[in-house]
C-alpha positions in Angstrom: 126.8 127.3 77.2 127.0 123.6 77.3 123.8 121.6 75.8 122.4 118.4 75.9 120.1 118.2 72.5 119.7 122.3 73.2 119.0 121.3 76.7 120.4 124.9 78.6 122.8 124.0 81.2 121.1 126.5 83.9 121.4 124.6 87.5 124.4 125.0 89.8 125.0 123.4 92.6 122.3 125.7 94.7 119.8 125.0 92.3 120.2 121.0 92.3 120.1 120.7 95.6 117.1 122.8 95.7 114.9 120.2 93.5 116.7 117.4 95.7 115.6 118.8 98.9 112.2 120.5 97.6 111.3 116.8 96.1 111.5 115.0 99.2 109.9 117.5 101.9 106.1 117.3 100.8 103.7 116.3 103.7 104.9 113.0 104.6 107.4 114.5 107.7 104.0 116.3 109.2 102.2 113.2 109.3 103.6 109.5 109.0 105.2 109.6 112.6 101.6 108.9 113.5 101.3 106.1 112.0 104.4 104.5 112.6 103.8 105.3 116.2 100.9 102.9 116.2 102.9 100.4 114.2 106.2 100.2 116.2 104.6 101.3 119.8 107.7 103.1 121.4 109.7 106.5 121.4 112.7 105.1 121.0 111.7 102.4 118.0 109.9 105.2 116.1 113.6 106.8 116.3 115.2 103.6 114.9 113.0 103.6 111.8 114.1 106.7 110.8 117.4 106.1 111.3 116.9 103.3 109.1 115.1 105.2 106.4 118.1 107.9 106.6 121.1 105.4 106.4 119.3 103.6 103.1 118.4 107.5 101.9 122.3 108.7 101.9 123.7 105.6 101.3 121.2 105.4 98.0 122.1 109.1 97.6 125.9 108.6 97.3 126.0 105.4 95.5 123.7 106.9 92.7 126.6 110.0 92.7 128.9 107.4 91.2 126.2 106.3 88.2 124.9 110.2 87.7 128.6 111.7 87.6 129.2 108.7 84.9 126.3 109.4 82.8 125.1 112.8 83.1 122.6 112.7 80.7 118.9 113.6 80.7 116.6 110.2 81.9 118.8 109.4 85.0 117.8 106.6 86.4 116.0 105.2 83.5 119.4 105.7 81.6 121.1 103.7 84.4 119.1 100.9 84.2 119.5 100.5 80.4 122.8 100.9 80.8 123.3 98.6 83.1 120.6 96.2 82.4 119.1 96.5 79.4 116.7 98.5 77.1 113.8 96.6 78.9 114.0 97.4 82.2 114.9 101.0 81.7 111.4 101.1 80.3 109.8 99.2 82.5 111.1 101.8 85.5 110.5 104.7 83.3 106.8 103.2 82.7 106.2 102.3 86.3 107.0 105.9 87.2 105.0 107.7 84.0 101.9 105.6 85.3 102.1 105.7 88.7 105.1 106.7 90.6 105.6 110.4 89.4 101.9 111.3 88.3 100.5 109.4 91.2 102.5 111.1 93.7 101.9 114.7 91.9 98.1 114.0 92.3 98.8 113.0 96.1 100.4 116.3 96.8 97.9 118.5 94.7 95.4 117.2 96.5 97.0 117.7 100.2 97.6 121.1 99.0 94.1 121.5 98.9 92.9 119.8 102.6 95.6 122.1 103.8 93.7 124.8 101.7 90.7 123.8 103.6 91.8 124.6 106.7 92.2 128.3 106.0 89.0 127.9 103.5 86.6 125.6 104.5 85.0 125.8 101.4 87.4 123.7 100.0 86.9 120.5 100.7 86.4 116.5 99.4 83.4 116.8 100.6 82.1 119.6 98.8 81.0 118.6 96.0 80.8 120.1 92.3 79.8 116.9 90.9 78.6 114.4 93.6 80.3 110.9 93.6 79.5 108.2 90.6 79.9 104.8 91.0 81.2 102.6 88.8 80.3 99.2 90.0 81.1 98.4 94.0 84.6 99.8 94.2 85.2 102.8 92.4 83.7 106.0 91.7 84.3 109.8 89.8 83.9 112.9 91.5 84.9 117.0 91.5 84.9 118.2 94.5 86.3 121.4 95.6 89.2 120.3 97.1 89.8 118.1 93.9 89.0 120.9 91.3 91.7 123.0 93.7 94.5 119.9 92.7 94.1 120.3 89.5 94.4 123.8 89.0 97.4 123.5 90.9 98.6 120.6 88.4 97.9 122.7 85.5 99.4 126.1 87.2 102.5 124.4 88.1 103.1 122.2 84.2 102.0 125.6 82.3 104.9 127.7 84.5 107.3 125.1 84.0 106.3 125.1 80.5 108.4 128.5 80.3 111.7 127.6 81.1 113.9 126.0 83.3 114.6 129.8 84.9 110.9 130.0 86.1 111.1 126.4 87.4 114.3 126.9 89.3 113.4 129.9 90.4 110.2 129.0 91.6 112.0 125.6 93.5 114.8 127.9 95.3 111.7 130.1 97.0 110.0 127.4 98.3 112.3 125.1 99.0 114.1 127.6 101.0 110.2 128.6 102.7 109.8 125.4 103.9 113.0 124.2 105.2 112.7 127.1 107.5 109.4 126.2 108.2 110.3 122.7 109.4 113.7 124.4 111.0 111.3 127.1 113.0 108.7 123.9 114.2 111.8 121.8 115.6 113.3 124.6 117.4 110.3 126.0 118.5 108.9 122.5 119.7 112.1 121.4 121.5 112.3 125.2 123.1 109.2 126.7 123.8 106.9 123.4 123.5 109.4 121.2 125.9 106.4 119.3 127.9 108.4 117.7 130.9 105.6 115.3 131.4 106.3 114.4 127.7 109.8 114.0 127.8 109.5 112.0 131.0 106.9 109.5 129.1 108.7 109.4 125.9 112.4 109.3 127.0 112.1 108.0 130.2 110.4 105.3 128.9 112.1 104.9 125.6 111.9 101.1 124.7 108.5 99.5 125.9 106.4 98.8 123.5 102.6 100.4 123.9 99.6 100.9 122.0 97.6 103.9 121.8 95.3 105.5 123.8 92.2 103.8 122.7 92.1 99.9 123.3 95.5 100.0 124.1 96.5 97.6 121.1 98.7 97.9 118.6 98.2 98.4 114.7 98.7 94.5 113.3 101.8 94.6 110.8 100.6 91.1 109.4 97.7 88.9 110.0 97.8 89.0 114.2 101.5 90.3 113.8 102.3 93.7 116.6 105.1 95.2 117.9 104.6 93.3 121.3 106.8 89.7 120.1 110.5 90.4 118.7 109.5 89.1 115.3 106.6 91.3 114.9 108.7 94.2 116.1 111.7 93.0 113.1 108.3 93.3 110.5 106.8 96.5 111.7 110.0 98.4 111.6 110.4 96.7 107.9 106.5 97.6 107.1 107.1 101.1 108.8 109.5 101.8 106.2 106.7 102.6 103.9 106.0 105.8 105.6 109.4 107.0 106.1 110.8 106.3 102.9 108.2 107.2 101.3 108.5 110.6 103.0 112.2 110.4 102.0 111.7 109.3 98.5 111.9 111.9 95.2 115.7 112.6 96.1 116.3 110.9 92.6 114.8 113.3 90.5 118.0 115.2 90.3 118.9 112.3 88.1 116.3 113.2 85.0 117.7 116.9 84.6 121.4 116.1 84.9 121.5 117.2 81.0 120.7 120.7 82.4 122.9 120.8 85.7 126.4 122.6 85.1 129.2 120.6 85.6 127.0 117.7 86.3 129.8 115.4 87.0 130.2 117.3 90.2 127.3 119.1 91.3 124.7 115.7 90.8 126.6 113.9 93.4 127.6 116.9 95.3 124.1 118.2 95.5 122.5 114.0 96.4 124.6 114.2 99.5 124.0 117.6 100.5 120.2 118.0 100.1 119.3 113.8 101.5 122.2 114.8 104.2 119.8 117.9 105.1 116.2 115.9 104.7 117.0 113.2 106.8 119.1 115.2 109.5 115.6 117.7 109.5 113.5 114.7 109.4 115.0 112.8 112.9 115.3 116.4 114.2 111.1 116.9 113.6 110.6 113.4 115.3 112.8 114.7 118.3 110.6 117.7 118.5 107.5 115.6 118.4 108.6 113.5 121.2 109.3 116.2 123.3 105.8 118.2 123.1 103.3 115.1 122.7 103.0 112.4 124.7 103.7 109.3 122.5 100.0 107.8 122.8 99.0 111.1 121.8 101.5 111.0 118.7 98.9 108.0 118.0 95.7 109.3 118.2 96.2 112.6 117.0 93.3 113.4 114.3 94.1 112.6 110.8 97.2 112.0 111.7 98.5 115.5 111.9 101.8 115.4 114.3 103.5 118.7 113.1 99.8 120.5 113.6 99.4 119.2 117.4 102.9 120.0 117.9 102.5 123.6 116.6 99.3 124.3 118.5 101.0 123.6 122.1 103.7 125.9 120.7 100.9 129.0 119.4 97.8 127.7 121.4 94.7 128.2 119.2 96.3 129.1 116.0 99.2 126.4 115.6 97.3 124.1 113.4 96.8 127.4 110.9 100.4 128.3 111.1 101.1 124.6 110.2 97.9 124.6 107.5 100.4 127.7 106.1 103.9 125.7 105.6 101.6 122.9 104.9 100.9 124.7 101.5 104.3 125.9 101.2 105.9 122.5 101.4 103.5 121.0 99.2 103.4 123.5 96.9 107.2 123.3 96.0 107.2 119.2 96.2 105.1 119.6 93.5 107.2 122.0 91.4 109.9 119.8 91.9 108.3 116.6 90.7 107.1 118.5 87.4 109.8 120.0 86.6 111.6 116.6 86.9 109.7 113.9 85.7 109.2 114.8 81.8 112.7 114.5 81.4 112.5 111.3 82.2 109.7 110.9 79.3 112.2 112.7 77.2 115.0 110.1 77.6 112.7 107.2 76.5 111.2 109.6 73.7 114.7 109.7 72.6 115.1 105.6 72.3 112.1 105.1 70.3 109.9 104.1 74.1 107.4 106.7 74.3 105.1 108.9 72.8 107.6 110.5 69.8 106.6 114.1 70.8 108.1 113.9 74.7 111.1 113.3 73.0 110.8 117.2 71.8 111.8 120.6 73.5 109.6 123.4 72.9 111.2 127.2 72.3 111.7 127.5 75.8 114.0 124.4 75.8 111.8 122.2 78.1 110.0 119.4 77.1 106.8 121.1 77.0 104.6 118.0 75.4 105.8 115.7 78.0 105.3 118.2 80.8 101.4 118.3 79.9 100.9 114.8 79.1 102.4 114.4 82.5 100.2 117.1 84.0 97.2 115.6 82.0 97.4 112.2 83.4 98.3 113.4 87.1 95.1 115.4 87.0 93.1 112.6 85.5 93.8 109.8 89.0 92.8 113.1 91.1 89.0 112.0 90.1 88.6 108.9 90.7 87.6 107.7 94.3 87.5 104.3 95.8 84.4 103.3 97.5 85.4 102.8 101.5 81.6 102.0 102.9 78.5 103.6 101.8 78.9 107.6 101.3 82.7 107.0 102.3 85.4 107.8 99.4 89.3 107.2 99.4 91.4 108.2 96.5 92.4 105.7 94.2 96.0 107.6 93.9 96.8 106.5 97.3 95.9 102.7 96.4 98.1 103.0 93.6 101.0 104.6 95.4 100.8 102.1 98.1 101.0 99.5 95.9 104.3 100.9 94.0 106.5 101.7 97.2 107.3 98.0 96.8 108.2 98.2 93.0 109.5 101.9 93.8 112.1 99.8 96.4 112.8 97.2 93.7 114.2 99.8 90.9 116.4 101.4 93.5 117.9 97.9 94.4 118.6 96.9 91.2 120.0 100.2 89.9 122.5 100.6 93.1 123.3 96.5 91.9 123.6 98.6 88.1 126.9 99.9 89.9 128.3 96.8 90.2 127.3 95.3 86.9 129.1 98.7 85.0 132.2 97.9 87.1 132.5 94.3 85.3 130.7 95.7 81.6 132.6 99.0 81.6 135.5 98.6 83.8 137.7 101.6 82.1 134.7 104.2 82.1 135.2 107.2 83.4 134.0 108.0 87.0 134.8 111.1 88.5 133.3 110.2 91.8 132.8 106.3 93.0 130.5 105.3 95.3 131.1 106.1 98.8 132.4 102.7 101.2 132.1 100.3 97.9 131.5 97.4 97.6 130.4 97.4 101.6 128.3 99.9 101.7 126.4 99.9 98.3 126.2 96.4 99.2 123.9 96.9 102.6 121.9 98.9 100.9 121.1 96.1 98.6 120.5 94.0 101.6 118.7 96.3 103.8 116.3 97.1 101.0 116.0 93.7 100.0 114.8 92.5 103.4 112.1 95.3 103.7 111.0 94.3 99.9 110.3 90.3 101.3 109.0 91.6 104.6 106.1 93.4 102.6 106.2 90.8 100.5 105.5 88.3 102.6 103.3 90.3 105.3 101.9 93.1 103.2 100.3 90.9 100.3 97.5 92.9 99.8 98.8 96.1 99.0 102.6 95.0 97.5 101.6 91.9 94.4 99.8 94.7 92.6 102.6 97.0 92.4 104.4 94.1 90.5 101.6 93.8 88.4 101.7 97.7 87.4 105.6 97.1 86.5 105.0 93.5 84.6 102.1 95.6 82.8 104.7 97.7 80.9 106.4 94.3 79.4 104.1 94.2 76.1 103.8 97.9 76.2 107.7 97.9 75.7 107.4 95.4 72.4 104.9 97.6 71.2 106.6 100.3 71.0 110.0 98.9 70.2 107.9 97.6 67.0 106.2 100.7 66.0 108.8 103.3 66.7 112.4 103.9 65.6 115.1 105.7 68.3 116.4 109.7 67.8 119.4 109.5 66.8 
C-alpha cells in the first residue's frame, strides 16, 4: 500500500469527499441566513450572497485541485504556501490556524453541540454552572458550565477515537456526513413541499428586491458606522460584510488538503472530491435558503430567536416538535463537523513538525499511523478557549472563541488569496512540474477569485475595523514564533 512517512493510504474518492462535505456543514447553514437577513434587508439580496459565497467556494475548490493534485503531500495548504512563497508564510498560515482557525472553530462547534444538547436536556446549559464565572479584570472571565464541560468531552471523545486510526475516523465521517446531508436534504424538501406558506412566498418573492428591516423598529443592521442596506453603497458593503457568515459557513472545504498523504490516488481523488463535495454544500446551502423563503416571512427570517432559521422552518413543517427534530440533526451535523476538523488539522501540525516549525513530537505517527501527539495537543488547546468567556454586561458572558474567530475570517480570506495567487507564482518558478489537473478557466477564473476576495478583505477592512486589525495581529504574532523555532530546531529529513 502506498505511504507517505508510513502514512496508510486508506481514503477513496467516497471517503475524501466525505471530510470535504462533513467539514463545511456544521451549524452555520441553520443559522447565519438570520443575520444576513438583517444585514442585506431583501429575499432576493440574501440569495445573491450566497451565490457569491458559492462561486468563490468552487472556484477556490477547483483552483486548489491544480496545487493539491501537484503536491499531494501531508500539510496541504501550508505546503502550498511554502512552496510557493516561502518557508515563512507557510508557517505563518499553519500558525494562524493551530491558534485559532482550526482549534477555535473545533471549540465553536463542541460547544453548539452542546446548546443543541440543551434543547433535548435542559440541564445542559451555559448557564448552568459547575464553576460560576471568574473575572479576570473587566473583559474576560473562566467558567465550567454544563454546556461547556459537554464540549469538551466531546473534544476529548472525538481526538482519543481518532487517535485509533484513520479507519475509525473515516468511518465515523462517512456515517454522519451521510446523516446530515439527508437531514438538510429532508428540511429543504419538506419546507418547499409541506411548509409552502403562500403568504410567504407572496412577501418574499413577490417582493424580491426592496430593501426592509425587520420587524422590530423597522431598521436595518448598520454594516459600518451609519452604513445599511437602504443606499447602493451600503448595499455593495453589506453584501461584502455578509460574506462573513456565508463563507464562514462554507469554509473547512480545505481540509482535504492536510491528509492528501493518506488519500489513494491523490492526484485524482483531491481535486475530484474539492469539486464534488463544495459542488454539493453550496448547491444544498442556496437550496436551504430557498426553503427558508418559502415557509417564513422574511421579517420573520430576522427576528427569529437566536437566530435559529432551520428550527422555525422545521416547526411550521412538524408544529410543536420541529425545533426538537432540528435540535436532533443539529447534533448530528455538528457532531461530524467536528470529526472532520480533528481528523484534519494535526496533519497540518505534522507537515510543519516535519520542517523543523513545530513542536518535534507532531512531526511523529503513533502505532496506529496517525499523528496521535498532534491530535491531542490539538484537542488540548481547543478545549482550553472553550473556558474562557468575555464579559458582555454585568452577569452576561460571550465566548472568547467567537471573538477570535471573527477576527481570523479576515486573515482566513487572506491565506486563500494568496495561495490561489501560489498557482500563478508555481507556473513562473516551476513551469515543467507536473500537473495532472490545472485549474479550471485559468488565468480568468482563478483570477476573479483573487479579486472578488480581495474586495471583501478591504470592505472589512475598511468598515469592519473592530473585529478584522486583530486577526492581522494573530497572523503577524507568528513572525518571531517562526525565528524561534527555525533557531532551535533542525527539519526531518
Amino acid at each position: 500500500m502506498a505511504q507517505e512517512k508510513n502514512f496508510i493510504r486508506g481514503l477513496g474518492l467516497l471517503d475524501s469527499t466525505m471530510i470535504v462535505a462533513g467539514s463545511m456543514i456544521g451549524s452555520g447553514i441553520f443559522i447565519v441566513s438570520a443575520d444576513m437577513a438583517r444585514q442585506l434587508g431583501s429575499p432576493g439580496w440574501l440569495l445573491v450572497a450566497w451565490l457569491i459565497t458559492g462561486f468563490l467556494t468552487v472556484v477556490g475548490a477547483l483552483s486548489y485541485g491544480e496545487l493539491a493534485a501537484m503536491m499531494p503531500h501531508a500539510g496541504g495548504q501550508y505546503v502550498y504556501l511554502r512552496e510557493a512563497f516561502s518557508p515563512l508564510w507557510g508557517f505563518l498560515y499553519g500558525w494562524t490556524l493551530f491558534l485559532v482557525i482550526q482549534t477555535g472553530t473545533i471549540a465553536a462547534v463542541s460547544v453548539g453541540f452542546a446548546r443543541f444538547l440543551g434543547v433535548l436536556w435542559p440541564t445542559v446549559s451555559e448557564s448552568n454552572y459547575l464553576i460560576k464565572p471568574i473575572n479576570l479584570g473587566s473583559s474576560y472571565a473562566v467558567s465550567l458550565s454544563t454546556a461547556q464541560l459537554v464540549g469538551i468531552a466531546m473534544i476529548a471523545l472525538l481526538t482519543w477515537m481518532n487517535t485509533r486510526g484513520l479507519k475509525l475516523g473515516k468511518i465515523v465521517q462517512n456515517i454522519f456526513t451521510f446523516a446530515k446531508t439527508g437531514g438538510l436534504i429532508a428540511l429543504i424538501v419538506l419546507g418547499v413541499v409541506v411548509g409552502w406558506n403562500s403568504g410567504a412566498v407572496e412577501a418574499n418573492f413577490g417582493d424580491f428586491w426592496t430593501v426592509r428591516g425587520p420587524l422590530q423598529g423597522g431598521t436595518l443592521q448598520e454594516v459600518g458606522t451609519g452604513l445599511t442596506a437602504a443606499t447602493t453603497f451600503g448595499l455593495f458593503v453589506a453584501l461584502c460584510v455578509s460574506q462573513t457568515n456565508s463563507l464562514f459557513s462554507a469554509d473547512a472545504w480545505n481540509n482535504i488538503t492536510f491528509t492528501a498523504g493518506e488519500v489513494k490516488d491523490p492526484k485524482r481523488n483531491i481535486p475530484l472530491s474539492l469539486a464534488l463535495g463544495t459542488g454539493l454544500v453550496i448547491t444544498l446551502y442556496l437550496l436551504a435558503n430557498v426553503a427558508y423563503l418559502t415557509t417564513l416571512p422574511l421579517k420573520t427570517i430576522q427576528e427569529v430567536p437566536s437566530d435559529r432559521v432551520a428550527a422555525a422552518t422545521a416547526e411550521v413543517v412538524f408544529p410543536g416538535f420541529g425545533a426538537t427534530l432540528m435540535a436532533v440533526v443539529m447534533l448530528v451535523s455538528t457532531f461530524g463537523c467536528n470529526n472532520g476538523l480533528i481528523l484534519a488539522g494535526a496533519r497540518a501540525y505534522y507537515a510543519m513538525a516535519r520542517d523543523g516549525l513545530f513542536f518535534q513530537r507532531a512531526g511523529e505517527l503513533n502505532q496506529n499511523a496517525v499523528p496521535g501527539w498532534g491530535l491531542w495537543i490539538q484537542g488540548i488547546l481547543a478545549a482550553a478557549l472553550v473556558l474562557p468567556r468575555t464579559i458582555i454586561a454585568e452577569g452576561i458572558y460571550g465566548n472568547l472563541y467567537s471573538n477570535l474567530l471573527t477576527y481570523v475570517i479576515s486573515a482566513a480570506l487572506i491565506f486563500y488569496i494568496l495561495t490561489i495567487a501560489g498557482i500563478f507564482v508555481l507556473r513562473r518558478k516551476q513551469p515543467t512540474a507536473e500537473r495532472p489537473y490545472k485549474a479550471f478557466g485559468y488565468p480568468v477564473v482563478p483570477a476573479l477569485y483573487i479579486i472578488g476576495a480581495a474586495v471583501i478583505l478591504l470592505v472589512l477592512l475598511v468598515y469592519q475595523t473592530a473585529t478584522t486589525w486583530p486577526g492581522l495581529w494573530i497572523v503577524l504574532s507568528g513572525i518571531p514564533v517562526y525565528f524561534f523555532w527555525r533557531a532551535r530546531v533542525i527539519p526531518r529529513a
